[in-house]
PDB file with one MODEL, atoms N, CA, C and O in Angstrom:
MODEL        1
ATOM      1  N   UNK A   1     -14.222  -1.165   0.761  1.00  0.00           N
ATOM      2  CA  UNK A   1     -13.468  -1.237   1.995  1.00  0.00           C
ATOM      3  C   UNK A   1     -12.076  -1.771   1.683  1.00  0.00           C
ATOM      4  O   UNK A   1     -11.968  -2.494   0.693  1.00  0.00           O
ATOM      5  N   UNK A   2     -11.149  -1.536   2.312  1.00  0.00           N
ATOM      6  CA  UNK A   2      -9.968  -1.575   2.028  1.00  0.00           C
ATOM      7  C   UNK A   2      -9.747  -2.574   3.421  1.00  0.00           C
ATOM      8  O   UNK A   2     -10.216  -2.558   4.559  1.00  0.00           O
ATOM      9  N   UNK A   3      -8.596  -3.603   2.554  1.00  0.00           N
ATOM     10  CA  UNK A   3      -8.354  -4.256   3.715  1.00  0.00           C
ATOM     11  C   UNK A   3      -6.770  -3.806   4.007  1.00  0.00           C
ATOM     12  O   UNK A   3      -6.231  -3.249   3.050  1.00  0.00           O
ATOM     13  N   UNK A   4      -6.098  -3.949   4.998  1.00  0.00           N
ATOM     14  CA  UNK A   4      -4.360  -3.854   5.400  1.00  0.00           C
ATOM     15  C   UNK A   4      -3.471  -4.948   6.265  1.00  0.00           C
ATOM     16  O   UNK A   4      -4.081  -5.631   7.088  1.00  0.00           O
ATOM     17  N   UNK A   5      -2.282  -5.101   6.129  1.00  0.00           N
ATOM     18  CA  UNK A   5      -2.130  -6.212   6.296  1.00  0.00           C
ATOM     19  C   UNK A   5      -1.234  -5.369   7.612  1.00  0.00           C
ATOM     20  O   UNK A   5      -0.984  -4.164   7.620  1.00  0.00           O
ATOM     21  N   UNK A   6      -0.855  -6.362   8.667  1.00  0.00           N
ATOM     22  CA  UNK A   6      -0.217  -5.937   9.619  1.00  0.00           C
ATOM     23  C   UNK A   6       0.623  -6.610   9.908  1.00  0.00           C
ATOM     24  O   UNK A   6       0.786  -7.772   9.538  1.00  0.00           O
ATOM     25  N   UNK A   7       1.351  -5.927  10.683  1.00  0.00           N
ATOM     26  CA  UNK A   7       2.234  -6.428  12.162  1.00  0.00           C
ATOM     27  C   UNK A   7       1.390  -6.568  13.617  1.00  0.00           C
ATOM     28  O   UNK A   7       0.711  -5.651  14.079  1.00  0.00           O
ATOM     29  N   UNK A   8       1.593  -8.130  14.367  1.00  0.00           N
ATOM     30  CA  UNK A   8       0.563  -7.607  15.762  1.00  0.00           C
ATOM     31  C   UNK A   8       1.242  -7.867  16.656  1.00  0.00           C
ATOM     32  O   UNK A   8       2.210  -8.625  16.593  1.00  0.00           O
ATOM     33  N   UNK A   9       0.809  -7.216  17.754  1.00  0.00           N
ATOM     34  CA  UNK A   9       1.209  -7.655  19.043  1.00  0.00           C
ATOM     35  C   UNK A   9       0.468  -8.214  20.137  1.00  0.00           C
ATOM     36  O   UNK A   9       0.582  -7.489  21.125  1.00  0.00           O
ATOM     37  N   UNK A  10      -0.303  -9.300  20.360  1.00  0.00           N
ATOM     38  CA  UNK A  10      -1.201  -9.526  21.693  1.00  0.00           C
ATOM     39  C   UNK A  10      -0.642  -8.716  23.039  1.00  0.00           C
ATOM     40  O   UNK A  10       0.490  -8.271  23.224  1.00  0.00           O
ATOM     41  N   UNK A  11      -1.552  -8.680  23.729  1.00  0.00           N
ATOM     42  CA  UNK A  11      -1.706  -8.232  24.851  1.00  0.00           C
ATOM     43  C   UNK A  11      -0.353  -9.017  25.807  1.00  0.00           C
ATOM     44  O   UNK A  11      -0.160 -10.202  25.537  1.00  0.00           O
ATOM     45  N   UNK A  12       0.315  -8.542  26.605  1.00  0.00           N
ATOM     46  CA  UNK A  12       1.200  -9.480  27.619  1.00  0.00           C
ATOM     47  C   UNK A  12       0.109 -10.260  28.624  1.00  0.00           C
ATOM     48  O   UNK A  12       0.305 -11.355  29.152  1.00  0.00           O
ATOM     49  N   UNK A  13      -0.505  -9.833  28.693  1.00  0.00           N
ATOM     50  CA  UNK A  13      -1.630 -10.801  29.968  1.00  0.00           C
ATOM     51  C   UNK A  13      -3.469 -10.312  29.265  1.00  0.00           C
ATOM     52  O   UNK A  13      -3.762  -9.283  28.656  1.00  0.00           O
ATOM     53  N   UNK A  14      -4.515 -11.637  29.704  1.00  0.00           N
ATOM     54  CA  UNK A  14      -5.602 -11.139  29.627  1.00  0.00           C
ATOM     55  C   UNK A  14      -6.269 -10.701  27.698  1.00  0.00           C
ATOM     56  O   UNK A  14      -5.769 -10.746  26.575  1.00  0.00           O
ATOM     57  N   UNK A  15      -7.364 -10.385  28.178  1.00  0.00           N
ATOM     58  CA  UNK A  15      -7.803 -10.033  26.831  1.00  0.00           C
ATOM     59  C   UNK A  15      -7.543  -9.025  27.141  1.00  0.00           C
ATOM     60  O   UNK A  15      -7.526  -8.459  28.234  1.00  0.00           O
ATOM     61  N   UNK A  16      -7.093  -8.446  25.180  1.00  0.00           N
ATOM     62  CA  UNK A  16      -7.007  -6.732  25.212  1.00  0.00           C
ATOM     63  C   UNK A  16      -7.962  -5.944  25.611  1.00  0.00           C
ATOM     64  O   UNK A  16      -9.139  -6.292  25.517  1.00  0.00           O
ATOM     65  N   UNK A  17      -7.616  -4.832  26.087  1.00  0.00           N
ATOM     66  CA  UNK A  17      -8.792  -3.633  26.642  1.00  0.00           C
ATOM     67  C   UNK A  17      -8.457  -2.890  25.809  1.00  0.00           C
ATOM     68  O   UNK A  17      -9.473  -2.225  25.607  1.00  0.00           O
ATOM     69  N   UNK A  18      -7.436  -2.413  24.940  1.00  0.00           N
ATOM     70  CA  UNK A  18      -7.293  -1.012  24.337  1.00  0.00           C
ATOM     71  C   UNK A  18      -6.625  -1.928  23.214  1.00  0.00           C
ATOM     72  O   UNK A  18      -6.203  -3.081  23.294  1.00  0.00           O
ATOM     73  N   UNK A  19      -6.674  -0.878  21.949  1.00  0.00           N
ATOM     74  CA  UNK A  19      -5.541  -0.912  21.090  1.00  0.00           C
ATOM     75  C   UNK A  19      -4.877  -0.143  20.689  1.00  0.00           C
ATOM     76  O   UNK A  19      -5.466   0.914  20.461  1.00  0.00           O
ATOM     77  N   UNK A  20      -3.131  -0.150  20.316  1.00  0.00           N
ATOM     78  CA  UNK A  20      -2.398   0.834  20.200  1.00  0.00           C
ATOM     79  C   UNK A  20      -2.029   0.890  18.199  1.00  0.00           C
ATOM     80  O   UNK A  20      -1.106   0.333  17.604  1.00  0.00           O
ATOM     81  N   UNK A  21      -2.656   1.384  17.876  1.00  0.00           N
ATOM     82  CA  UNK A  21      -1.997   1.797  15.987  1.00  0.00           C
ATOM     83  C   UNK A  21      -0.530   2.239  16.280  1.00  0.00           C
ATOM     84  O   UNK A  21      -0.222   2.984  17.210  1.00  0.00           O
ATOM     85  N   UNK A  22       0.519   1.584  15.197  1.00  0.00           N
ATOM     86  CA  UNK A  22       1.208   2.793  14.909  1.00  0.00           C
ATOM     87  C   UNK A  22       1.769   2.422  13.662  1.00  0.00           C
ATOM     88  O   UNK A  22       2.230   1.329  13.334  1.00  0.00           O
ATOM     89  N   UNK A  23       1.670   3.487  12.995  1.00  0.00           N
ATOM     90  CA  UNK A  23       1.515   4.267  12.144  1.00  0.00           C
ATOM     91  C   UNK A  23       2.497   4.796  11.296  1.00  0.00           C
ATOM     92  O   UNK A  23       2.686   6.012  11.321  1.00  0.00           O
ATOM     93  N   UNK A  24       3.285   3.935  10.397  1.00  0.00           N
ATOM     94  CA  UNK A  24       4.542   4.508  10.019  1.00  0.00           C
ATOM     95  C   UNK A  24       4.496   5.371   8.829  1.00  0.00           C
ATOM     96  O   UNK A  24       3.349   5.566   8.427  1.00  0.00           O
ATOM     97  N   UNK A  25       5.675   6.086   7.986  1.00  0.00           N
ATOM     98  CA  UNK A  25       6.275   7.159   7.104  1.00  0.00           C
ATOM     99  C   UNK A  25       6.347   6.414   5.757  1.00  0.00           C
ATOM    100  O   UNK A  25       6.148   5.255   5.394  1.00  0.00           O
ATOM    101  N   UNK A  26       6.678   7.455   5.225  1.00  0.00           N
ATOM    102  CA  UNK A  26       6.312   7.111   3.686  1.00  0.00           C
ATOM    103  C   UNK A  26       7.751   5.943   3.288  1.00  0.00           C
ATOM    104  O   UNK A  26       8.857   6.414   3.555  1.00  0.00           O
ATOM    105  N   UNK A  27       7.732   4.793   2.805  1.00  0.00           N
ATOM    106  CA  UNK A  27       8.654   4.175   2.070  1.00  0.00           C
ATOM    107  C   UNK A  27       9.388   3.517   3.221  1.00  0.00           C
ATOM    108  O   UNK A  27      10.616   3.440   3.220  1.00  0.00           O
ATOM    109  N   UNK A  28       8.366   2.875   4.553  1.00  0.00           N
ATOM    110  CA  UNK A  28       8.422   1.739   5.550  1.00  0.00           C
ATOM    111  C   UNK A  28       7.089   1.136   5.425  1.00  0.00           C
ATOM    112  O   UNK A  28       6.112   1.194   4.679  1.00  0.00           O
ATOM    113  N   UNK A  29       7.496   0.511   6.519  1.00  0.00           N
ATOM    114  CA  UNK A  29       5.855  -0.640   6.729  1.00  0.00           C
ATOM    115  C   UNK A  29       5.962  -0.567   8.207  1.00  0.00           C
ATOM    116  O   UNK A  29       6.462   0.242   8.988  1.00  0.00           O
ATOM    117  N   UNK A  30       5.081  -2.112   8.369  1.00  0.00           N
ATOM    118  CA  UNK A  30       4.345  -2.243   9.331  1.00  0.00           C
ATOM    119  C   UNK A  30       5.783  -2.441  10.505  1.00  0.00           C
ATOM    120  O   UNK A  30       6.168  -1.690  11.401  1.00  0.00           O
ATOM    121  N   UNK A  31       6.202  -3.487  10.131  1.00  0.00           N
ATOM    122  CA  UNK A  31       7.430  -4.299  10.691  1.00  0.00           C
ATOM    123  C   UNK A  31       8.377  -2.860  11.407  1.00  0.00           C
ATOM    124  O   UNK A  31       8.913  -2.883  12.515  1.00  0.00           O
ATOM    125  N   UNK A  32       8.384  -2.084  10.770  1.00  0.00           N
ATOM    126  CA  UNK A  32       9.765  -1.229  11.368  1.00  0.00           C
ATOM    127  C   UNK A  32       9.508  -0.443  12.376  1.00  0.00           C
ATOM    128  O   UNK A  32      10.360   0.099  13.080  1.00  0.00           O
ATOM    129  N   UNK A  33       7.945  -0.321  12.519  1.00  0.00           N
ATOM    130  CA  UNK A  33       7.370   0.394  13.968  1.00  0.00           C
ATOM    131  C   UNK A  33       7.164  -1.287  15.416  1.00  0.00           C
ATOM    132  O   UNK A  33       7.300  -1.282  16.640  1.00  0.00           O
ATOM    133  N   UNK A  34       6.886  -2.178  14.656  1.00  0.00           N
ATOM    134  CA  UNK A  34       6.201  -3.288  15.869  1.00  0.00           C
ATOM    135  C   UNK A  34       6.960  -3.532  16.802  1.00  0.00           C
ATOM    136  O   UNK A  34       6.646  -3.648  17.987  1.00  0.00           O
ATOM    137  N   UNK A  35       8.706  -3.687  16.011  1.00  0.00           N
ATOM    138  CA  UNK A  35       9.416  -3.544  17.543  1.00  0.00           C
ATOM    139  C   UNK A  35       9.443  -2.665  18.780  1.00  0.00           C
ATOM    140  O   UNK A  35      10.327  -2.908  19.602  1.00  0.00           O
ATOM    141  N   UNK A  36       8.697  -1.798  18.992  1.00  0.00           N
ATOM    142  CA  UNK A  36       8.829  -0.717  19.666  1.00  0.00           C
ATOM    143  C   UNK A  36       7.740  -1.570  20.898  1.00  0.00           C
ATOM    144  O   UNK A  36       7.995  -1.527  22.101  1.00  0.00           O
ATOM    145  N   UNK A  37       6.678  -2.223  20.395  1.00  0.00           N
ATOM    146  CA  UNK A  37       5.775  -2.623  20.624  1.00  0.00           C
ATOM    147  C   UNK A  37       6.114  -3.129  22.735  1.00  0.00           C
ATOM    148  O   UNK A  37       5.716  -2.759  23.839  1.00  0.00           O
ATOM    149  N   UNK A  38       7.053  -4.129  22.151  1.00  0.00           N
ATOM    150  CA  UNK A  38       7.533  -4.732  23.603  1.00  0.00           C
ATOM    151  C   UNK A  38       7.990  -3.418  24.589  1.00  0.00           C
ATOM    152  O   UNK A  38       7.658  -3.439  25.774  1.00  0.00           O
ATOM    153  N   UNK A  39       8.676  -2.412  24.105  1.00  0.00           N
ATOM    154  CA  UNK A  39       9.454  -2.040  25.205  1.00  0.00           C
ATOM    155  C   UNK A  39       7.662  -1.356  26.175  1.00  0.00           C
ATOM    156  O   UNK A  39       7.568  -0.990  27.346  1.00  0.00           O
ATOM    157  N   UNK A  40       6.938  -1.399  25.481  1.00  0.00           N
ATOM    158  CA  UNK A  40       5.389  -0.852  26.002  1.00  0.00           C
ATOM    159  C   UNK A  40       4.960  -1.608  26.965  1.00  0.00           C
ATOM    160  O   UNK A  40       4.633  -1.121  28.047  1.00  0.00           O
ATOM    161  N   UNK A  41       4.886  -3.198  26.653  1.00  0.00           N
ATOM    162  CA  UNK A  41       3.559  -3.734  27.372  1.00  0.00           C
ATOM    163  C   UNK A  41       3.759  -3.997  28.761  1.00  0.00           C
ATOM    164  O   UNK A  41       2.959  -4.750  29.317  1.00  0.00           O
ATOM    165  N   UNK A  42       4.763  -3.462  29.452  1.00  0.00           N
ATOM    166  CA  UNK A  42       5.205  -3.826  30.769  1.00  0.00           C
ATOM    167  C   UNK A  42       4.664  -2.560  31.236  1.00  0.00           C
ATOM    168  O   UNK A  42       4.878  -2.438  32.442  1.00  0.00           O
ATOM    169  N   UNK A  43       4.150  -1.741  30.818  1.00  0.00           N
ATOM    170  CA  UNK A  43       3.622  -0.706  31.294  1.00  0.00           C
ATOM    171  C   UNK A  43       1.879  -0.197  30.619  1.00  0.00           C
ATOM    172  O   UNK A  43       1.060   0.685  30.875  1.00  0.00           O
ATOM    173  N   UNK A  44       1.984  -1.291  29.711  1.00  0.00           N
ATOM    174  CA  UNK A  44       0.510  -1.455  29.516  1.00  0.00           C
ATOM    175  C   UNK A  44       0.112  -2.882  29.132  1.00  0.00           C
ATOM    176  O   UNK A  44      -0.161  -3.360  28.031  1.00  0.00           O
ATOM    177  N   UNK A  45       0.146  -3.284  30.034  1.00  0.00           N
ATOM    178  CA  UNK A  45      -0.009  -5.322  29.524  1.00  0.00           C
ATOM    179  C   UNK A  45      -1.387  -5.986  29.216  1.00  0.00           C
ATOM    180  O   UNK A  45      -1.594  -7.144  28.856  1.00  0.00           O
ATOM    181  N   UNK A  46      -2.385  -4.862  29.469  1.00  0.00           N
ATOM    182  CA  UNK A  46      -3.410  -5.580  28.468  1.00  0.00           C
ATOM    183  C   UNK A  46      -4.051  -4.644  27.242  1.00  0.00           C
ATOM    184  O   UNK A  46      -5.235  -4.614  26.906  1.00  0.00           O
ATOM    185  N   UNK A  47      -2.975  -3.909  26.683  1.00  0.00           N
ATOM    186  CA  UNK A  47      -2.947  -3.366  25.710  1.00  0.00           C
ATOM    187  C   UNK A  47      -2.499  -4.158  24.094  1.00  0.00           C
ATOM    188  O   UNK A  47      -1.360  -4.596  23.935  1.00  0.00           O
ATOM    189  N   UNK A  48      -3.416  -4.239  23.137  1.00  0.00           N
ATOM    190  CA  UNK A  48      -2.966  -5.184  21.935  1.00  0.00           C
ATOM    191  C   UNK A  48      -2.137  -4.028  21.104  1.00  0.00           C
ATOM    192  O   UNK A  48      -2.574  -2.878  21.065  1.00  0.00           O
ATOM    193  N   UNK A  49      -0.689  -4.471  20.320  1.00  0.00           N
ATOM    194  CA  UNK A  49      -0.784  -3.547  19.181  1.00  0.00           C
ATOM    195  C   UNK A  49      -0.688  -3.805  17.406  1.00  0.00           C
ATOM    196  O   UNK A  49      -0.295  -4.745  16.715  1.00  0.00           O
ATOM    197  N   UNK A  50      -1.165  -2.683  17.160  1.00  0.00           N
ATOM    198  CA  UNK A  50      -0.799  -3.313  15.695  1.00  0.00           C
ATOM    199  C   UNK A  50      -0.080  -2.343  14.618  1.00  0.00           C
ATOM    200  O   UNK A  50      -0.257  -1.163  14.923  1.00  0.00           O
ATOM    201  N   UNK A  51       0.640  -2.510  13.509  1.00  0.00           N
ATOM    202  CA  UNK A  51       1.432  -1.575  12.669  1.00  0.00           C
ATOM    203  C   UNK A  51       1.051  -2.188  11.380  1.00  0.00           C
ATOM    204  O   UNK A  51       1.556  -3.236  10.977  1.00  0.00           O
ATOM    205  N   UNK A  52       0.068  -1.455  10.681  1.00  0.00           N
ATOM    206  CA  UNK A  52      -0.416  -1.827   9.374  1.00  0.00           C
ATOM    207  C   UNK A  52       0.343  -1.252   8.468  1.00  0.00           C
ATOM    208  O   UNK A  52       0.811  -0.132   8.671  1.00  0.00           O
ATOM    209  N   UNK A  53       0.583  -1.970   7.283  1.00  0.00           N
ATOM    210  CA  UNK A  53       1.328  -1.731   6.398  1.00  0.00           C
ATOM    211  C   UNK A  53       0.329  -0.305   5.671  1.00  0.00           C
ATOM    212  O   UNK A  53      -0.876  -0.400   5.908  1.00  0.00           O
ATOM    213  N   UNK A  54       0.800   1.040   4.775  1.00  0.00           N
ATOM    214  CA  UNK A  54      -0.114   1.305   4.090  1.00  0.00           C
ATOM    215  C   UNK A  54      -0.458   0.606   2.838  1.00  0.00           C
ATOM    216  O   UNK A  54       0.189  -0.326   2.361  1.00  0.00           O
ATOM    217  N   UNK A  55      -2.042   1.382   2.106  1.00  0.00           N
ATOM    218  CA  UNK A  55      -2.184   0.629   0.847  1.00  0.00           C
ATOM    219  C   UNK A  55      -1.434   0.372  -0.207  1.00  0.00           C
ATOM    220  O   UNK A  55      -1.397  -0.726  -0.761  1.00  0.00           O
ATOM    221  N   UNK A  56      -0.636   1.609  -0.630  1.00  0.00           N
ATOM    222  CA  UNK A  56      -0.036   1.412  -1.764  1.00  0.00           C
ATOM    223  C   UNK A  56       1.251   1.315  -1.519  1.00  0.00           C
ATOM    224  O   UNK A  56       1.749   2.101  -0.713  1.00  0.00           O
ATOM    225  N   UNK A  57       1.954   0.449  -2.085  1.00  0.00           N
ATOM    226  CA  UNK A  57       3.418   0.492  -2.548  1.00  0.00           C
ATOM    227  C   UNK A  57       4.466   1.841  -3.042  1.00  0.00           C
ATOM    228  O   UNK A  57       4.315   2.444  -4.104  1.00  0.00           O
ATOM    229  N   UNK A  58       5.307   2.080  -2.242  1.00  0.00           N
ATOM    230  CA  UNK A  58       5.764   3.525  -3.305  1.00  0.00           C
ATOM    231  C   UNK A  58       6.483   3.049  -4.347  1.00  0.00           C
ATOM    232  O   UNK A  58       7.394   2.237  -4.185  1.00  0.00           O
ATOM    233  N   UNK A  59       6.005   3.684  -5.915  1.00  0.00           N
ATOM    234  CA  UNK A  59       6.595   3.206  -7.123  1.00  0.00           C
ATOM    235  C   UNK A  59       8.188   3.275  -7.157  1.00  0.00           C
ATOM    236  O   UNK A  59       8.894   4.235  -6.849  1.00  0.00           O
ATOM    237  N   UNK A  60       8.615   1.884  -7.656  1.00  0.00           N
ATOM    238  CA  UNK A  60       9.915   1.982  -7.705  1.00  0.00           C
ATOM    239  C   UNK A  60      10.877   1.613  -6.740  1.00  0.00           C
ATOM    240  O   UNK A  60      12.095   1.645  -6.913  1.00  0.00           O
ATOM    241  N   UNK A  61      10.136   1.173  -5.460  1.00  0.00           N
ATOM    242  CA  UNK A  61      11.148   1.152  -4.307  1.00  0.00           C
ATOM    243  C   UNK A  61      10.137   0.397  -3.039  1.00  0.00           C
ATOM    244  O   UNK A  61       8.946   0.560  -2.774  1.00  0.00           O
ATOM    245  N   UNK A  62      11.274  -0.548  -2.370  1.00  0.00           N
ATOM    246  CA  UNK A  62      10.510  -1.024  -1.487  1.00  0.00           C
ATOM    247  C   UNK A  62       9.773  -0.448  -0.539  1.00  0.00           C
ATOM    248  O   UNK A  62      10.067   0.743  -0.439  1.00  0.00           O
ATOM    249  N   UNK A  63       8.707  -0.882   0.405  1.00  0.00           N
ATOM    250  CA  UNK A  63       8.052  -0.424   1.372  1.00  0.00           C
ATOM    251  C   UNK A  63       6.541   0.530   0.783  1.00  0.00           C
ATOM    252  O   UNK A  63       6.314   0.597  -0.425  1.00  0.00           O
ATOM    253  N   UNK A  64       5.878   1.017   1.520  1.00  0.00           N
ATOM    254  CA  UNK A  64       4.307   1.814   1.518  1.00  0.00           C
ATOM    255  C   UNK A  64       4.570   3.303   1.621  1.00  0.00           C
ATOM    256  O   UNK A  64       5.567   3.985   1.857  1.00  0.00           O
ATOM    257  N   UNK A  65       3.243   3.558   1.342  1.00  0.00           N
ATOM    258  CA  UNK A  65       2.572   5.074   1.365  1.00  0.00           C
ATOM    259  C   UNK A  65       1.444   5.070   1.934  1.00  0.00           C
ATOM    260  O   UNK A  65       0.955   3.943   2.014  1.00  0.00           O
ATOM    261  N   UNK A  66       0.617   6.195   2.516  1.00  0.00           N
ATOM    262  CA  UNK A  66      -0.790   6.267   2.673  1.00  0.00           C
ATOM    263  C   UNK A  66      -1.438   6.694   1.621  1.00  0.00           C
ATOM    264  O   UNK A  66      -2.414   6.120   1.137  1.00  0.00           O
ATOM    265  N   UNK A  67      -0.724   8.159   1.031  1.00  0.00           N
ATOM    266  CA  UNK A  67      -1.230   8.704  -0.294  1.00  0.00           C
ATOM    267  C   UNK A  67       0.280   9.030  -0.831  1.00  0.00           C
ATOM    268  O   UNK A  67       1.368   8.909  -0.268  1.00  0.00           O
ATOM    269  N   UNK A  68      -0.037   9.442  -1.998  1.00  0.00           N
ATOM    270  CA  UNK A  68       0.538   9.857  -3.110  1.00  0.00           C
ATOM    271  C   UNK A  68       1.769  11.060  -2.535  1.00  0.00           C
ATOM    272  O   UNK A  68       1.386  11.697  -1.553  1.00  0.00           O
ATOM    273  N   UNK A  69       3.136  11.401  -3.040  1.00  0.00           N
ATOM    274  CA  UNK A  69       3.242  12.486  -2.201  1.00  0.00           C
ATOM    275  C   UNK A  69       2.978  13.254  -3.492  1.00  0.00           C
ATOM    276  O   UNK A  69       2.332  14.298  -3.406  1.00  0.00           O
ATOM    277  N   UNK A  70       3.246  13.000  -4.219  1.00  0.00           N
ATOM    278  CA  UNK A  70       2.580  14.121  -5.611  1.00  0.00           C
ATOM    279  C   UNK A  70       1.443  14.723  -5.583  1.00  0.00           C
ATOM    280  O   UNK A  70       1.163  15.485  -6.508  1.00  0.00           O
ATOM    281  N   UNK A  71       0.698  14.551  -4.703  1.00  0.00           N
ATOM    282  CA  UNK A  71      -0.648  15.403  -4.212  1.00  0.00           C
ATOM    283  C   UNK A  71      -0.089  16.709  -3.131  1.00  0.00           C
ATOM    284  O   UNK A  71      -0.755  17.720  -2.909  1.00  0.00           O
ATOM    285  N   UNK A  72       1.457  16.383  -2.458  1.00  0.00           N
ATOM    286  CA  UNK A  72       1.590  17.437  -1.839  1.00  0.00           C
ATOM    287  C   UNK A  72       2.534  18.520  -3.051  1.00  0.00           C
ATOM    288  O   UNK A  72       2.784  19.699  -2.799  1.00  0.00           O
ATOM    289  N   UNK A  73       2.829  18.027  -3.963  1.00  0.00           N
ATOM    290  CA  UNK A  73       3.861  18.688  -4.570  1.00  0.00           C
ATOM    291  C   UNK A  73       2.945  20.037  -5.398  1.00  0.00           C
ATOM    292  O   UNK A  73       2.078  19.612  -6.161  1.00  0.00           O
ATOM    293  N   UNK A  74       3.055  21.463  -5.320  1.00  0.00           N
ATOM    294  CA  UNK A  74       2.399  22.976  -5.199  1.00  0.00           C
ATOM    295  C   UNK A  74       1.894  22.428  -7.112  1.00  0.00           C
ATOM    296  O   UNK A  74       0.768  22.531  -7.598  1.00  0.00           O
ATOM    297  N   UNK A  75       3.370  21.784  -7.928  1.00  0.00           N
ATOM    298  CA  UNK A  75       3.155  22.010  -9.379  1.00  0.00           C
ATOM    299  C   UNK A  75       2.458  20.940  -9.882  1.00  0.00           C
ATOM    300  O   UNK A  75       1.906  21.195 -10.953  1.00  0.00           O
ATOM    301  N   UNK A  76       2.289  19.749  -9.436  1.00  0.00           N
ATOM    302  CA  UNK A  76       1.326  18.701  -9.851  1.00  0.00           C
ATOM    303  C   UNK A  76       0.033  19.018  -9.282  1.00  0.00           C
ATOM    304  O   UNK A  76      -0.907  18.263  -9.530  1.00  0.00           O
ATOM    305  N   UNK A  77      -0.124  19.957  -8.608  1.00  0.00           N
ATOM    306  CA  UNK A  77      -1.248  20.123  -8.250  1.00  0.00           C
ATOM    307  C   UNK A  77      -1.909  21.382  -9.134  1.00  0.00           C
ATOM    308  O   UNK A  77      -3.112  21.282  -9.374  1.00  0.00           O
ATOM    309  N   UNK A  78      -1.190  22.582  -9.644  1.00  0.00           N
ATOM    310  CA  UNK A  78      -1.551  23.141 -10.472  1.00  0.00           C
ATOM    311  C   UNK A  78      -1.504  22.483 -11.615  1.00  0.00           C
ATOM    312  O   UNK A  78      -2.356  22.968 -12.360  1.00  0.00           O
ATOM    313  N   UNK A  79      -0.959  21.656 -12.104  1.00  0.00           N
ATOM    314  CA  UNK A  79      -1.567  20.678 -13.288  1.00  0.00           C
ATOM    315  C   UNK A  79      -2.891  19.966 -13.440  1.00  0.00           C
ATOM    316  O   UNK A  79      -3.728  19.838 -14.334  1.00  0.00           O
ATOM    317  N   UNK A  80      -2.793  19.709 -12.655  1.00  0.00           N
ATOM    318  CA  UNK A  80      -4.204  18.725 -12.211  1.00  0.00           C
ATOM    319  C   UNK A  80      -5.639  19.871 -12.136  1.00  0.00           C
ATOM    320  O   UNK A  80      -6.669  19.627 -12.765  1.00  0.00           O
ATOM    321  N   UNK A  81      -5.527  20.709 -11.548  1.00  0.00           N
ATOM    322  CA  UNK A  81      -5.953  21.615 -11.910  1.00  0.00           C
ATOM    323  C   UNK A  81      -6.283  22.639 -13.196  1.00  0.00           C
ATOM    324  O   UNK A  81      -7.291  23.296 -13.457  1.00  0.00           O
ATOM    325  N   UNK A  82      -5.000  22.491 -13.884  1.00  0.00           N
ATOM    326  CA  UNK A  82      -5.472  22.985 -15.464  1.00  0.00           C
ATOM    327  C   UNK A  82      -6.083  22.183 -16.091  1.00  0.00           C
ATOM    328  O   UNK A  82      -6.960  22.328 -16.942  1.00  0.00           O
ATOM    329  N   UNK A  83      -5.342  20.789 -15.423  1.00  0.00           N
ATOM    330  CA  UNK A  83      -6.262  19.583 -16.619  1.00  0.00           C
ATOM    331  C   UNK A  83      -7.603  19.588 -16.446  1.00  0.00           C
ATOM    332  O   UNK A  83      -8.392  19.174 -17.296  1.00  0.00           O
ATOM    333  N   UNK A  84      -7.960  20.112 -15.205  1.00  0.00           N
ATOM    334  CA  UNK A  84      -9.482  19.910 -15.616  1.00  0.00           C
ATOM    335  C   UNK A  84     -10.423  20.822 -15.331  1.00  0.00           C
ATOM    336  O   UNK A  84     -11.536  20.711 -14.819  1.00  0.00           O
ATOM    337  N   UNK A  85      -9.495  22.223 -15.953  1.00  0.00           N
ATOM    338  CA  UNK A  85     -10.401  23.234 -16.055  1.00  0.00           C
ATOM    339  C   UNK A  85     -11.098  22.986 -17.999  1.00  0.00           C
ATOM    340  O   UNK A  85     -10.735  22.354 -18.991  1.00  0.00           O
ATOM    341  N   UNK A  86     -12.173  23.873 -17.653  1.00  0.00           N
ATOM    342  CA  UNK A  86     -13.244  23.603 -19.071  1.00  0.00           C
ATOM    343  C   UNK A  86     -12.195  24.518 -20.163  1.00  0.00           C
ATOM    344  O   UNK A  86     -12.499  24.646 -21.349  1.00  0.00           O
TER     345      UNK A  86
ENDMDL
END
């Protein structure tokens, strides 16, 4: 199990009833979505939110990834593929 670290937001009133994810882009975090958080809860105030960082770090440069983008790239993927043909 993987744990993630976040950004939160409690609820403006009450215990939370819902929770809102969000979910940021490759080479941000948690922090650069949470502000958004407030302009929400006046229109959902017993809504909690949270903006988890992803797992990995992107190499070389500050901020996260979810996956790899070299898994989307057409020629690392035909590599990976030769490598492990018999």
């Amino acid at each position: 199990m993987t744990s993630l670290s976040a950004s939160r937001l409690p609820p403006a009133k009450g215990p939370a009833t819902h929770l809102v994810v969000l979910l940021h882009g490759y080479g941000a975090d948690g922090n650069d979505l949470i502000g958004l958080a407030p302009h929400w809860q006046s229109l959902l105030p017993t809504v909690a939110f949270a903006a988890p960082n992803a797992p990995a770090r992107v190499p070389g440069a500050p901020g996260y990834q979810w996956f790899a983008l070299t898994r989307l790239d057409p020629h690392e993927m035909e590599r990976g593929v030769a490598a492990a043909a018999p």
